[in-house]
C-alpha positions as CSV (number, residue, x, y, z in Angstrom):
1,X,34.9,-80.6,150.0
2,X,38.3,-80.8,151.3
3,X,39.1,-82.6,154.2
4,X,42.5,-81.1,155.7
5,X,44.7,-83.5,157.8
6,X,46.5,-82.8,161.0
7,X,49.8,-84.6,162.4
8,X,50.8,-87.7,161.5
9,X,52.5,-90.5,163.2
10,X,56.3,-90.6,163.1
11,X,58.5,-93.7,163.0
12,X,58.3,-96.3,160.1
13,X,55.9,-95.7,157.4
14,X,54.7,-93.3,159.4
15,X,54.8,-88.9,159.2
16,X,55.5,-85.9,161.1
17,X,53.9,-82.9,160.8
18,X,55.1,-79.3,160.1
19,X,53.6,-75.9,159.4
20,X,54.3,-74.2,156.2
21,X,56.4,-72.0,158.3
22,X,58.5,-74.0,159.6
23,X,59.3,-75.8,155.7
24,X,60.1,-72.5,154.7
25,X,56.5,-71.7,152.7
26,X,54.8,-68.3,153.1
27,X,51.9,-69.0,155.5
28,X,49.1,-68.3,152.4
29,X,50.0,-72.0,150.9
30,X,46.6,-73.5,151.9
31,X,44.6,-70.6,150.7
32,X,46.7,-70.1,147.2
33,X,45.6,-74.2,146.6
34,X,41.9,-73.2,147.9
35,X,41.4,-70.4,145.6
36,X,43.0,-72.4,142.8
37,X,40.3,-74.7,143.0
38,X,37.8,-72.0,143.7
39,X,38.7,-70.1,140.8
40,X,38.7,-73.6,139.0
41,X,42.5,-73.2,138.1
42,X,42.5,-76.8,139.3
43,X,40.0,-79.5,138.7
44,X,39.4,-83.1,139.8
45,X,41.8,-83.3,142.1
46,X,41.7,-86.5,144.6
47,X,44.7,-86.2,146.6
48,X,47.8,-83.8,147.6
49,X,50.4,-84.2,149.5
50,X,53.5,-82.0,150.1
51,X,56.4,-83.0,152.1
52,X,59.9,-81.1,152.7
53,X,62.6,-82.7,154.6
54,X,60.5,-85.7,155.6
55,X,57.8,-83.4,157.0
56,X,54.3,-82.9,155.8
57,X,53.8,-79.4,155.2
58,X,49.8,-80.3,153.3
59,X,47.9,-82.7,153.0
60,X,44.4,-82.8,151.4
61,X,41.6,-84.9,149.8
62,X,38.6,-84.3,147.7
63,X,35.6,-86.8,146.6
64,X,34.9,-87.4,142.9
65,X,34.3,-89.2,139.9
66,X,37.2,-92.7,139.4
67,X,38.3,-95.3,137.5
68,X,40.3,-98.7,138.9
69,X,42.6,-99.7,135.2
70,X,39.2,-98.1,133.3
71,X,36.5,-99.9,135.8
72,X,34.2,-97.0,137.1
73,X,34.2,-97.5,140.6
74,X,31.9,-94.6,141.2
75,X,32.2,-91.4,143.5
76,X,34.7,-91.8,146.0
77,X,35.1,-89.6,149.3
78,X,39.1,-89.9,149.0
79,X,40.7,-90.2,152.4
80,X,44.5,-90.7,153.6
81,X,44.5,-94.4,153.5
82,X,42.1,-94.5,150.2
83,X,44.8,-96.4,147.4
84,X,44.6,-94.7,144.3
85,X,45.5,-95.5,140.5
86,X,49.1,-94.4,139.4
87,X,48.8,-95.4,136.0
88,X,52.0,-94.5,134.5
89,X,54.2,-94.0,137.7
90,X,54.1,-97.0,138.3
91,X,56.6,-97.3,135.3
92,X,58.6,-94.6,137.5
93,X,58.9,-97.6,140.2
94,X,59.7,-100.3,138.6
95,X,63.1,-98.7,137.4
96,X,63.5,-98.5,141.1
97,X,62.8,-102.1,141.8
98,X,65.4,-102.6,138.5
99,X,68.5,-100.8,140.2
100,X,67.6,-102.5,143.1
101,X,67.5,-106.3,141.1
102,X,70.7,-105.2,139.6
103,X,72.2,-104.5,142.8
104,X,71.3,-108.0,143.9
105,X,73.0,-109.5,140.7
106,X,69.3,-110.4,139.7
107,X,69.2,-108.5,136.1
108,X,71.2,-108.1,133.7
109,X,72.9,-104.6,133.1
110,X,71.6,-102.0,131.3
111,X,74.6,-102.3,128.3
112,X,73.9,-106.1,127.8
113,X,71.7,-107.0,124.9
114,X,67.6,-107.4,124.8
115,X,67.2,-110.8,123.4
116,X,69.6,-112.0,126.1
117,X,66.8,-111.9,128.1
118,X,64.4,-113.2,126.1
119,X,65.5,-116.5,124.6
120,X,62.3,-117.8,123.8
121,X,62.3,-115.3,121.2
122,X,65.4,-116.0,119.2
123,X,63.4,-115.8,116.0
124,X,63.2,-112.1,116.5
125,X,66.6,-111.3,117.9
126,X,68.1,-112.8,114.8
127,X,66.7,-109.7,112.7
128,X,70.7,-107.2,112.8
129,X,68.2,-104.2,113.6
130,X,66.7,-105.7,116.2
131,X,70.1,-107.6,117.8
132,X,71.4,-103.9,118.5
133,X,68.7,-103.3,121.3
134,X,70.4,-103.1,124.5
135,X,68.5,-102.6,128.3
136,X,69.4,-98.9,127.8
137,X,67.4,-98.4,125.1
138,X,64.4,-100.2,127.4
139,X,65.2,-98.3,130.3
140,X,65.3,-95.0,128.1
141,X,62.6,-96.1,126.1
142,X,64.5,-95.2,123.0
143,X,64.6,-98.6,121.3
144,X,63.7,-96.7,118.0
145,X,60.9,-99.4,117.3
146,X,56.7,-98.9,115.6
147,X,55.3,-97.4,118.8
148,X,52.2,-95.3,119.1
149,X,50.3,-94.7,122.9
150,X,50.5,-91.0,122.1
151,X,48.2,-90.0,119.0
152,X,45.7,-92.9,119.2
153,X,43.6,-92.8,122.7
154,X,43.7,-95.8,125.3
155,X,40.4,-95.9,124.7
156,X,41.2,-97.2,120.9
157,X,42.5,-100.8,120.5
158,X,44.7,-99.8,118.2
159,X,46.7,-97.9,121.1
160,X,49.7,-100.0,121.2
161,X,49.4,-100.6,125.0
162,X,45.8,-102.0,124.5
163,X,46.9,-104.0,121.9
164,X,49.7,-105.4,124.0
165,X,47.2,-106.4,126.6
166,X,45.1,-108.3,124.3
167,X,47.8,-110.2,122.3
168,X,47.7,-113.8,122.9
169,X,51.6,-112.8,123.7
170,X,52.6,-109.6,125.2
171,X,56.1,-110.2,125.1
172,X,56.1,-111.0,121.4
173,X,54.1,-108.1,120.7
174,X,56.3,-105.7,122.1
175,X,59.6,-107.8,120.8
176,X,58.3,-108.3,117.1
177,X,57.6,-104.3,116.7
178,X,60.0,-103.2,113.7
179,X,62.7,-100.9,114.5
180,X,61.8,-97.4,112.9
181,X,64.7,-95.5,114.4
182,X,67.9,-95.5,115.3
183,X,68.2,-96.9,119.0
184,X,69.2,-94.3,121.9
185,X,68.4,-91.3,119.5
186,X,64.7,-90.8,119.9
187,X,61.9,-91.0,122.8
188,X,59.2,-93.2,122.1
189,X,56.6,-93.2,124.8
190,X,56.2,-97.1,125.7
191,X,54.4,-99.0,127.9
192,X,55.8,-102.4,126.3
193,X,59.5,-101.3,127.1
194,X,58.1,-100.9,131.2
195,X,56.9,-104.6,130.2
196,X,59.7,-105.9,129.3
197,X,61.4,-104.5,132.6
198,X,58.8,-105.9,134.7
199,X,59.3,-109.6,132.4
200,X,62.9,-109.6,133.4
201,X,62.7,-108.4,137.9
202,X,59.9,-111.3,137.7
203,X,62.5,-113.7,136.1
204,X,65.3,-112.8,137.6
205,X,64.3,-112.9,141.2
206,X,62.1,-115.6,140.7
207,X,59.1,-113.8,142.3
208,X,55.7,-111.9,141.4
209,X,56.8,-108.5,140.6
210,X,54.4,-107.0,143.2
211,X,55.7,-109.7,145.8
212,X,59.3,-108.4,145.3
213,X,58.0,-104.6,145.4
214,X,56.8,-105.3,148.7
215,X,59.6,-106.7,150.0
216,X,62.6,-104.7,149.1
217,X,60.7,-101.3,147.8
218,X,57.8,-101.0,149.7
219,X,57.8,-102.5,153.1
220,X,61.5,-101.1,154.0
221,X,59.7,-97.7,153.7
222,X,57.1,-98.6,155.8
223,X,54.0,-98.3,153.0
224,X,50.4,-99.3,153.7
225,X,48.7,-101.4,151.3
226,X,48.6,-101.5,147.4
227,X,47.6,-103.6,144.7
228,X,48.8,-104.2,141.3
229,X,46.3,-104.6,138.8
230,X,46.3,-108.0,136.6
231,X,46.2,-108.0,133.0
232,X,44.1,-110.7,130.7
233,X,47.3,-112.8,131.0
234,X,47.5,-112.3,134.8
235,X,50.7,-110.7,134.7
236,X,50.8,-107.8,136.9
237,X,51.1,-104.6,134.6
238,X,54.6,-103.1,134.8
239,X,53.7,-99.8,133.0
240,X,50.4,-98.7,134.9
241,X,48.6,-101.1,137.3
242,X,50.1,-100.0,140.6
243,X,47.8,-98.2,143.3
244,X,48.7,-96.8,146.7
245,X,47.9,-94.1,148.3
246,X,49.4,-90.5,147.4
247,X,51.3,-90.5,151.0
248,X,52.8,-93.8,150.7
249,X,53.9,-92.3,146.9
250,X,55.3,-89.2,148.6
251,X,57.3,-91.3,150.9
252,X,58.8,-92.8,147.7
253,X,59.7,-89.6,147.1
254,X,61.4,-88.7,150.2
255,X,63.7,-91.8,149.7
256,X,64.5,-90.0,146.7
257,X,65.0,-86.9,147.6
258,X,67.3,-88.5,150.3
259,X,69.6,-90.1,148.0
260,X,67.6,-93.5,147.9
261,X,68.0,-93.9,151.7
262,X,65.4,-94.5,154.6
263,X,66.2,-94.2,158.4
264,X,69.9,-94.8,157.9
265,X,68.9,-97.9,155.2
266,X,70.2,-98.0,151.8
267,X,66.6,-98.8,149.6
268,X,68.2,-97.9,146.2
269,X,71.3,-97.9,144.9
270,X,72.7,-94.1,144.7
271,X,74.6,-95.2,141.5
272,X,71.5,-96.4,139.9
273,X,69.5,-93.2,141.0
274,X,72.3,-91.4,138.8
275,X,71.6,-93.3,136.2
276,X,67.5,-92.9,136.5
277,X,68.5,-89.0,136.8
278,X,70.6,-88.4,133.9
279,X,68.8,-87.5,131.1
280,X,69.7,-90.0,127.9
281,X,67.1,-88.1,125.4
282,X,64.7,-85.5,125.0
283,X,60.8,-85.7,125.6
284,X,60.3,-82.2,123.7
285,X,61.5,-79.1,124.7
286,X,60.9,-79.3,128.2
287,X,61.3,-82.5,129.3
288,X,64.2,-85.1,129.1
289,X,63.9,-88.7,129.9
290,X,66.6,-91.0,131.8
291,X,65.4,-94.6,133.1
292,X,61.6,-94.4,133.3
293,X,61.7,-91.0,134.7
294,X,61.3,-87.2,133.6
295,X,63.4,-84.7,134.1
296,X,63.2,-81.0,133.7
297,X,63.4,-78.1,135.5
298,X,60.9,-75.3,137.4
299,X,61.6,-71.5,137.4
300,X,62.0,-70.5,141.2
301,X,61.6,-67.0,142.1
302,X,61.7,-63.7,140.7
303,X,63.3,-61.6,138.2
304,X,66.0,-60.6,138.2
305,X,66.6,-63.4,140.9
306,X,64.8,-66.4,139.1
307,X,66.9,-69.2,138.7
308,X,65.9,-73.1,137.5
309,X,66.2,-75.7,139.9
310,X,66.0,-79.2,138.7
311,X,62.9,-81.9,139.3
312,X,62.6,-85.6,139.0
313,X,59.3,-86.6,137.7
314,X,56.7,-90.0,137.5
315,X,53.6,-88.7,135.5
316,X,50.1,-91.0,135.4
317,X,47.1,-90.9,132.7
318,X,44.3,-88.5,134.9
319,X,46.8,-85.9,136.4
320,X,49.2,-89.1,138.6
321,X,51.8,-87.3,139.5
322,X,55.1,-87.3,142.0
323,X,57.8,-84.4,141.4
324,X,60.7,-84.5,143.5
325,X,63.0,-81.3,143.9
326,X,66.6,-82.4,145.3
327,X,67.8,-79.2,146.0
328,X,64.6,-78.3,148.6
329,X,64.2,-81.4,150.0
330,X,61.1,-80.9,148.3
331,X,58.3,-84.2,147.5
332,X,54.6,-83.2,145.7
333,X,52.5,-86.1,145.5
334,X,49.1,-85.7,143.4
335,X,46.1,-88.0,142.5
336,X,43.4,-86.9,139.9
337,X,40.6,-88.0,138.1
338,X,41.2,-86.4,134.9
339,X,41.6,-89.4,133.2
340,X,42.3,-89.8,129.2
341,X,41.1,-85.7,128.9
342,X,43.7,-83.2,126.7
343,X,44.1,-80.9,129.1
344,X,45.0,-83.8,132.2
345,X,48.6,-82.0,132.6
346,X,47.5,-78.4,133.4
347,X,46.1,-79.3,137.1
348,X,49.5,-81.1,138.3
349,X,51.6,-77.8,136.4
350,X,49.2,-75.3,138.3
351,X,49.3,-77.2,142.0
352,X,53.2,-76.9,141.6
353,X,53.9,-73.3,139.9
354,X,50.9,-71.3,141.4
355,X,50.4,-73.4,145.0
356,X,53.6,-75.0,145.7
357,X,56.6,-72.8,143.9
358,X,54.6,-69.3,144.3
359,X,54.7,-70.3,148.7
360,X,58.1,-70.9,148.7
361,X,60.9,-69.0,150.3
């Protein structure tokens, strides 16, 4: 069952509370997400938050079925402070710790070359299709090389992530991939180009990348704890190991919302938020990709009134997801446990369009 939360504590890290009056939702928001999961419109659901203008408006837990990185960790009675797997959000977050490297003249920038970075692997770099990779095409994930965590399950070693985790080298792995495409042209889903990123914060401030996280990302905004799952090679795993709890995530997602700003402190660059917002290539025919995060847009109200208002986007393996709408203010947080199923994206697209969107004035 549900387990509905009152007010929070305000000040850092911490929340205030506000009715879904007084965030400008109809007052049936709590019973449109109730009979979406009555009506089993929604499933596996583990967390939900919803915040506008700093406030929360919702927040609720379930218990079920989860995984820790693929361990079963059995049924779990999730609760506000319960840290949760983001799988590939956490990709989302570590282009926010790379604007905020960058800001600190700790990374390159996005226009100088890969190999620059990677000296060690010359050898590769010398190949003329390979020397054209620049840190856009990482950030955009449009280096145009052999890719593939979208057709072949995680669950199958021959998923390119898995096999990155179990190469003697993960680096070299993702580095030695020929390029099939022309770079910046097409989207190619790739956990070794959040790798890479994570390769070159760790370098270049000359600390764990979950160290550095904590100190300029996550304890400025006040977050409880997290961890950030190991791989074989005990590098922390840039693309998916991060877990936190889904209010902590939604306070990412105020900063956001409030132009990468927390109680009057600068967290991340507005410049390099422009740059994460601006879509470089297209996902399909919805979605558009800028640096490690989605972009698209919701239809808001009614004909003949509808309009489309813009969202940012981090999406996780199981239903992970954090959309943030500028324009309202607006922060959705949701954990699931519909891990590594077809129809994982159909829960989050519900909670927003039939809960969230469908309550708001």
């Amino acid at each position: 069952m549900a387990q509905p939360l009152g007010s929070v504590s305000a000040g850092p890290g911490g929340w205030t509370h506000a009715t879904p009056a007084e965030a400008g939702f109809a007052p049936d928001l709590e019973a449109r997400l109730d009979k979406a999961v009555a009506d089993k419109r929604v499933w596996n659901l583990h967390g939900l938050v919803v915040a506008r203008h700093g406030r929360l408006v919702l927040e609720r837990y379930w218990e079920g079925q989860d995984f820790a990185w693929g361990r079963d960790v059995g049924r779990v009675a999730f609760k506000a402070d319960t840290i949760h797997d983001l799988r590939s959000v956490t990709k989302s977050i570590v282009g926010l710790l790379y604007g905020i490297a960058l800001a600190e003249g700790k990374v390159p920038p996005p226009e100088a070359p890969l190999f620059q970075s990677f000296p060690d692997y010359a050898d590769l770099g010398a190949d003329p299709a390979r020397a054209r990779l620049t840190l856009h095409h990482v950030l955009s994930m449009s280096m145009g090389t052999d890719w593939d965590e979208t057709t072949v399950p995680y669950t199958n070693p021959a998923n390119s992530e898995i096999a990155m985790e179990f190469s003697p080298d993960r680096y070299r792995y993702i580095l030695e991939r020929k390029v099939v495409m022309e770079p910046g042209k097409h989207w190619t889903y790739s956990g070794g180009a959040t790798a890479l990123l994570g390769r070159i914060i760790a370098a270049g401030t000359g600390t764990p990348l979950h160290a550095y996280a904590r100190r300029v990302l996550f304890d400025p905004l006040g977050l409880g704890p997290t961890e950030w799952t190991v791989g074989r090679d005990s590098v922390p795993s840039a693309a998916s190991g991060l877990r936190m709890a889904p209010r902590d995530l939604a306070r990412i997602g105020h900063m956001l919302a409030s132009g990468g700003a927390f109680e009057g402190a600068r967290i991340v660059p507005a410049t390099w938020l422009e740059r994460c917002f601006t879509p470089v290539v297209s996902c399909d025919e919805r979605r558009r990709f800028g640096y490690q995060w989605y972009l698209g847009d919701f239809v808001f109200g009614q004909p003949p009134r509808a309009r489309l208002e813009r969202w940012w986007g981090a999406f996780g393996n199981g239903g992970q997801r954090l959309f943030v709408l500028p324009t309202f203010e607006l922060v959705v947080a949701i954990t699931a446990g519909n891990y590594d199923t077809p129809d994982q994206w159909v829960p989050p697209i519900r909670v927003m369009r039939e809960v969230v969107l469908a309550s708001l004035q």
